[in-house]
Biotite code that builds the C-alpha atoms (Angstrom):
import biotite.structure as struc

atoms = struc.array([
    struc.Atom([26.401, -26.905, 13.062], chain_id="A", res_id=1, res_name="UNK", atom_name="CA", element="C"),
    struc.Atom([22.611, -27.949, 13.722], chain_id="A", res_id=2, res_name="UNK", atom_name="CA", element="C"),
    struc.Atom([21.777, -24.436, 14.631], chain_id="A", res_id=3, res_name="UNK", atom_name="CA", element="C"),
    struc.Atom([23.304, -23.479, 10.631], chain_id="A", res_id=4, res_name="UNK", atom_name="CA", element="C"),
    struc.Atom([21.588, -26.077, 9.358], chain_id="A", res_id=5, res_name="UNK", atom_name="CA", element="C"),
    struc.Atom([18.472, -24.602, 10.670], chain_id="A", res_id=6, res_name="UNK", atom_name="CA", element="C"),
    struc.Atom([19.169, -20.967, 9.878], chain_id="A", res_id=7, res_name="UNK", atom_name="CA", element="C"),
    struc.Atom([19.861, -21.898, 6.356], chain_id="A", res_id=8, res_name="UNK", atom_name="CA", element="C"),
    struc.Atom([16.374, -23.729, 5.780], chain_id="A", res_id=9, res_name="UNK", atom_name="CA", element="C"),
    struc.Atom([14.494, -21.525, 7.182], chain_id="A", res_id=10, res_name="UNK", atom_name="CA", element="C"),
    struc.Atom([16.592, -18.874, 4.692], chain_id="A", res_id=11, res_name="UNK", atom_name="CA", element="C"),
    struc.Atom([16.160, -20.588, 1.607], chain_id="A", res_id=12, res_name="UNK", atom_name="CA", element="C"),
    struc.Atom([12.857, -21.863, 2.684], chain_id="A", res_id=13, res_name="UNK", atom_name="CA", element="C"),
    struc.Atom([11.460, -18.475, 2.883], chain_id="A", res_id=14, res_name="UNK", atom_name="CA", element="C"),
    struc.Atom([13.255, -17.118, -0.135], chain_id="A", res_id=15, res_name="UNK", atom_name="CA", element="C"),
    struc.Atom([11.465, -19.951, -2.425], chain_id="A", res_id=16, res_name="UNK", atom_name="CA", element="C"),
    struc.Atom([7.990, -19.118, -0.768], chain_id="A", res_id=17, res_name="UNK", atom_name="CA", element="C"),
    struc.Atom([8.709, -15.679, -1.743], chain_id="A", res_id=18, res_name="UNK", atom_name="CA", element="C"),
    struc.Atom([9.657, -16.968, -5.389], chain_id="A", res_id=19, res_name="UNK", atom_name="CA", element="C"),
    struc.Atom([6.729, -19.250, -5.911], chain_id="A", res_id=20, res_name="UNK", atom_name="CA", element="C"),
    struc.Atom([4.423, -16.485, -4.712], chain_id="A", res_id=21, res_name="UNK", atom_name="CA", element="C"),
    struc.Atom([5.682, -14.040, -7.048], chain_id="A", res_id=22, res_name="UNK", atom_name="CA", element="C"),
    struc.Atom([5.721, -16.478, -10.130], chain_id="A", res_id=23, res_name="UNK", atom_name="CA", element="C"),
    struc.Atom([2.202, -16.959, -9.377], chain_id="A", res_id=24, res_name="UNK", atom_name="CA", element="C"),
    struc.Atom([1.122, -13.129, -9.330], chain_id="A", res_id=25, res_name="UNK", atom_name="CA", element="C"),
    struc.Atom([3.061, -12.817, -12.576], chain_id="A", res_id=26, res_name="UNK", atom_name="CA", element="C"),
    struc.Atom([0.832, -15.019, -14.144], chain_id="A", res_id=27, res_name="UNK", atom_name="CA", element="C"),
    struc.Atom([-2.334, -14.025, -12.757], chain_id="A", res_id=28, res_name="UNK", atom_name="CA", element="C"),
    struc.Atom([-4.960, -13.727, -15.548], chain_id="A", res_id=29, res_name="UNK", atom_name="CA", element="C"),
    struc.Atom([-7.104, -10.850, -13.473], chain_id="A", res_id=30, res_name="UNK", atom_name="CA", element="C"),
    struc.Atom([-6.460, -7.521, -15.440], chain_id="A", res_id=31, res_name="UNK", atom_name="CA", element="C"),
    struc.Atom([-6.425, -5.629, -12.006], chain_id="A", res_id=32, res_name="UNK", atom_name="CA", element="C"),
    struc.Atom([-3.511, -7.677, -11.303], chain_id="A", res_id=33, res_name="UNK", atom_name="CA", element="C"),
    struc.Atom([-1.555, -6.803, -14.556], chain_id="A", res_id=34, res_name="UNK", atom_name="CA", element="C"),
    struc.Atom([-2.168, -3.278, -14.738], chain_id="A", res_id=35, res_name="UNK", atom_name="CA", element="C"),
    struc.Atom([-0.377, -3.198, -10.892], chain_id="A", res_id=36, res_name="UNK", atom_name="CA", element="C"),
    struc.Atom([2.291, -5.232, -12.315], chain_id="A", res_id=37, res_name="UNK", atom_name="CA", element="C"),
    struc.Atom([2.468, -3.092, -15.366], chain_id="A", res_id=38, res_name="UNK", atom_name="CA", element="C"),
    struc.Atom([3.839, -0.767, -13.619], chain_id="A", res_id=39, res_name="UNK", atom_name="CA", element="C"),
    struc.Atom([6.648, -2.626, -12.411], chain_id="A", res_id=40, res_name="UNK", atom_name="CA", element="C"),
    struc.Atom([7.921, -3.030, -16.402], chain_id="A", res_id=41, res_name="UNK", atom_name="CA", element="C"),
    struc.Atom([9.268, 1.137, -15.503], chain_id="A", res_id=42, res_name="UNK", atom_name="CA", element="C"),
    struc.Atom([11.266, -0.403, -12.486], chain_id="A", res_id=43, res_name="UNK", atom_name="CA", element="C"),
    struc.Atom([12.437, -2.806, -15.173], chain_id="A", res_id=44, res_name="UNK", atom_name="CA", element="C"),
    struc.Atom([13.953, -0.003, -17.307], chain_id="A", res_id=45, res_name="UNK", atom_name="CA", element="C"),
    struc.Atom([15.145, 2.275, -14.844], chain_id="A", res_id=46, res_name="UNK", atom_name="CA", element="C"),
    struc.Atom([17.368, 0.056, -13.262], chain_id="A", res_id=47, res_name="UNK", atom_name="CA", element="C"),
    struc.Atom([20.268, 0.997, -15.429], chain_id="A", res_id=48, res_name="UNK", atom_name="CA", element="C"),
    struc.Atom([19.867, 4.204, -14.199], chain_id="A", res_id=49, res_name="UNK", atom_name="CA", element="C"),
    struc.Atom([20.448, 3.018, -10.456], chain_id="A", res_id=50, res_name="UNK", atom_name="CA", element="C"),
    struc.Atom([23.771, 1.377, -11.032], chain_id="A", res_id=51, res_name="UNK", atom_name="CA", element="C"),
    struc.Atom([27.234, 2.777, -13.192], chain_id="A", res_id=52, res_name="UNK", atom_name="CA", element="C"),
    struc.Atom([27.000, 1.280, -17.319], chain_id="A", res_id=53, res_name="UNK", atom_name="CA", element="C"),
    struc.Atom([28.713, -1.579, -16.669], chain_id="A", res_id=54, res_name="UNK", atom_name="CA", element="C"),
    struc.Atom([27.325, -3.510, -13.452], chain_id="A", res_id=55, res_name="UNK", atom_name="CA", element="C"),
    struc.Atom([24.204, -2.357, -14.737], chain_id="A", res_id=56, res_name="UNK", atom_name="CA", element="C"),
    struc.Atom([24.372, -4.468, -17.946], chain_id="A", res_id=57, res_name="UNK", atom_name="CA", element="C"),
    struc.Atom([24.971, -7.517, -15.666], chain_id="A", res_id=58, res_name="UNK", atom_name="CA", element="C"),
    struc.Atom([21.922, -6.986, -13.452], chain_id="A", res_id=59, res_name="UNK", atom_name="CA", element="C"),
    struc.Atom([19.794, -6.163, -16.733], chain_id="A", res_id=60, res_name="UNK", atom_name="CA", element="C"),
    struc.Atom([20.168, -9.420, -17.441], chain_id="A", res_id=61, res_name="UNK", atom_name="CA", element="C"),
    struc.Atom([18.535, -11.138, -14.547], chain_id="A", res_id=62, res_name="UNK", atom_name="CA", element="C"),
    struc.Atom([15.950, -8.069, -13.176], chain_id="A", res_id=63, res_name="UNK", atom_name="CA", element="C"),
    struc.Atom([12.336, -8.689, -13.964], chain_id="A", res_id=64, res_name="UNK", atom_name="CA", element="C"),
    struc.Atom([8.936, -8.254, -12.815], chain_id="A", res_id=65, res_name="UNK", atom_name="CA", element="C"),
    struc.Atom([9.619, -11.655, -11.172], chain_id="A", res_id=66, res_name="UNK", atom_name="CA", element="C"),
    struc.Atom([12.213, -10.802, -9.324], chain_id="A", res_id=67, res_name="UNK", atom_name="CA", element="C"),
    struc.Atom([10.835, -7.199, -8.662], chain_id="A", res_id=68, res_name="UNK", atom_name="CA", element="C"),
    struc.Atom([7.884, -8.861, -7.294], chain_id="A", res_id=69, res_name="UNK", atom_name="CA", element="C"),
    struc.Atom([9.978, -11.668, -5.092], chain_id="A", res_id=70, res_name="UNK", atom_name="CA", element="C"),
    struc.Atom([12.232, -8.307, -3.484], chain_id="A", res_id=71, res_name="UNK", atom_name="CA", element="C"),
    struc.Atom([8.856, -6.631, -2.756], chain_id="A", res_id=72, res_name="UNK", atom_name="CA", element="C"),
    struc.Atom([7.123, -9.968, -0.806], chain_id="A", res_id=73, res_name="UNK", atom_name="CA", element="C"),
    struc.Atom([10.660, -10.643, 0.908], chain_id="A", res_id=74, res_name="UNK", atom_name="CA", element="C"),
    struc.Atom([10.716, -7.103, 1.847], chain_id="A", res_id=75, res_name="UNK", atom_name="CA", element="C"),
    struc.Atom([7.000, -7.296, 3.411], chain_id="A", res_id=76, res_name="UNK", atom_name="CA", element="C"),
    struc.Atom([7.396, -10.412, 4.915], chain_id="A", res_id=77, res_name="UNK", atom_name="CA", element="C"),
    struc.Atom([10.619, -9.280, 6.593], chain_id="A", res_id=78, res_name="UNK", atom_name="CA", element="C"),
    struc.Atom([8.082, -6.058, 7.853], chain_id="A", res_id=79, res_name="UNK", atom_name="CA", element="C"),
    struc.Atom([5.383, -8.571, 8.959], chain_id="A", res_id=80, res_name="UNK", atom_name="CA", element="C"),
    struc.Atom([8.145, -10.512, 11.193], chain_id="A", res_id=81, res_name="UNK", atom_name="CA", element="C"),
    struc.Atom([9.668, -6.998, 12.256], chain_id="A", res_id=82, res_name="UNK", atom_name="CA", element="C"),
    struc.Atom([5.823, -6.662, 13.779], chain_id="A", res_id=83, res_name="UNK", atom_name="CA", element="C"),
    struc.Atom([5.267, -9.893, 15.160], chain_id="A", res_id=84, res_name="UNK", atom_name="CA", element="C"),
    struc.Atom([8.708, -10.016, 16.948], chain_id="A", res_id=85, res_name="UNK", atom_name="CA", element="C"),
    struc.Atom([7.513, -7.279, 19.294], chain_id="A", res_id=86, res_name="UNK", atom_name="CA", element="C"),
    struc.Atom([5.250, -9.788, 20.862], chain_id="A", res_id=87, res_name="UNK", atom_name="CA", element="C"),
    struc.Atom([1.122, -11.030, 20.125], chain_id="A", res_id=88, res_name="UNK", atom_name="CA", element="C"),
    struc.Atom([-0.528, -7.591, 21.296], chain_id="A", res_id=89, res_name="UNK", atom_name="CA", element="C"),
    struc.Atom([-4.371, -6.588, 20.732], chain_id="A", res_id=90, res_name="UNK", atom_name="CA", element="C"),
    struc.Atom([-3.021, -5.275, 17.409], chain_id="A", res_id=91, res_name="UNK", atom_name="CA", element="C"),
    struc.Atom([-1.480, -8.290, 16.139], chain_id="A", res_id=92, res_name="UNK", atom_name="CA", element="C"),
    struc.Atom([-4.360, -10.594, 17.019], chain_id="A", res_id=93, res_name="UNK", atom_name="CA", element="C"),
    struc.Atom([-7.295, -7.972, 15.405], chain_id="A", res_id=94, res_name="UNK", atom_name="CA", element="C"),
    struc.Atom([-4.222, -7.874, 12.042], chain_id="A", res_id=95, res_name="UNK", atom_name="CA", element="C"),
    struc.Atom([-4.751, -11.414, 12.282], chain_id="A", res_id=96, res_name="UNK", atom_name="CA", element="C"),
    struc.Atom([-8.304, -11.865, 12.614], chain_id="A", res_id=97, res_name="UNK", atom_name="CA", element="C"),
    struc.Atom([-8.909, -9.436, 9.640], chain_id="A", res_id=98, res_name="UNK", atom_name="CA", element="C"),
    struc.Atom([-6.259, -11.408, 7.072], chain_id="A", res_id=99, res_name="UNK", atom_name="CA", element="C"),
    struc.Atom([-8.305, -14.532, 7.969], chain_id="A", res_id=100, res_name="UNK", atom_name="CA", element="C"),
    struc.Atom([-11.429, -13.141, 7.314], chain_id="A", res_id=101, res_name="UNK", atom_name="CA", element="C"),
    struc.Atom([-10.399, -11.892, 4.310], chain_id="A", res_id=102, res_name="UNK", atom_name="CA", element="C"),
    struc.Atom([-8.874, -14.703, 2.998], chain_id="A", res_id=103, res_name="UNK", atom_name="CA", element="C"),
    struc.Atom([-12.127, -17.052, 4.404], chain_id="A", res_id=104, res_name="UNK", atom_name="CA", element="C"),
    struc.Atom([-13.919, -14.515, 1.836], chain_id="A", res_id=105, res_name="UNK", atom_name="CA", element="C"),
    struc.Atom([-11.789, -14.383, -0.957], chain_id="A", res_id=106, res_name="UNK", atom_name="CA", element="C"),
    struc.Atom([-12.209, -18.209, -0.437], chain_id="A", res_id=107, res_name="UNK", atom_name="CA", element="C"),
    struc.Atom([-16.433, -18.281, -0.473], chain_id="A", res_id=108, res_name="UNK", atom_name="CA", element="C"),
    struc.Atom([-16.049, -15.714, -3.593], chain_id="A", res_id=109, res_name="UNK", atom_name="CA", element="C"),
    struc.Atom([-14.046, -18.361, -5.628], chain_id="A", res_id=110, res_name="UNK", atom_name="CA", element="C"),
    struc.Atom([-16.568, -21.076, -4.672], chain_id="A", res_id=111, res_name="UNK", atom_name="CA", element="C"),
    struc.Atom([-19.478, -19.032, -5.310], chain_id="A", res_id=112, res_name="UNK", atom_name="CA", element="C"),
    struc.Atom([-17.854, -17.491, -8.472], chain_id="A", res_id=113, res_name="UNK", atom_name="CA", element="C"),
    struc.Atom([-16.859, -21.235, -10.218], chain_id="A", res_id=114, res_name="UNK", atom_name="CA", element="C"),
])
C-alpha cells in the first residue's frame, strides 16, 4: 500500500509540475514566446478534426494552449527520464553540464538585464 502511495505522488506530483510550468509559459510576456505558442491556437482548432462530432465537442471544451502545452512538457519529461534510465553515461553528464550552464546564464542575463 506504501509502495501506491508513493507511485501516486510521484504521479500527481509530476503532473502539477508539468501544469504549473505550462501556466507559466502561457503567460509569458516575451513576444518570442507567444508567437511559438501562437501556433498552438491551430492545434486548438483542429482537434475536432482528430476525434468523431460528438466526443469531439466534449474535449473542445477542456483543450487549450494550457493543456497543449502541459501534454508537450509531460511528453518531454517522460523522454528526458526514458534517457536517464539507461544509466549516467559521458552523454548524460555533458546534457547536464550544458542545461546548467545555460540556465546559470539565462540567470546572469536577468540580473544584468533588471
Amino acid at each position: 500500500m506504501l509502495l501506491g502511495f508513493a507511485a501516486t505522488d510521484f504521479v500527481v506530483t509530476r503532473t502539477l509540475s508539468a501544469a504549473d510550468a505550462a501556466e507559466h509559459l502561457v503567460h509569458n510576456p516575451s513576444p518570442w514566446v507567444q508567437e511559438r505558442l501562437a501556433s498552438l491556437s491551430k492545434a486548438d482548432q483542429s482537434i475536432t478534426d482528430w476525434f468523431p462530432e460528438p466526443l469531439a465537442g466534449r474535449i473542445i471544451q477542456y483543450w487549450n494552449r494550457q493543456v497543449v502545452v502541459t501534454l508537450g512538457l509531460s511528453i518531454l519529461s517522460f523522454a528526458f527520464w526514458a534517457f536517464f534510465r539507461k544509466g549516467f553515461t559521458k552523454a548524460v553528464v555533458r546534457l547536464s553540464i550544458i542545461v546548467a550552464m545555460l540556465y546559470m546564464a539565462l540567470n546572469l542575463f536577468v540580473l544584468i538585464a533588471d
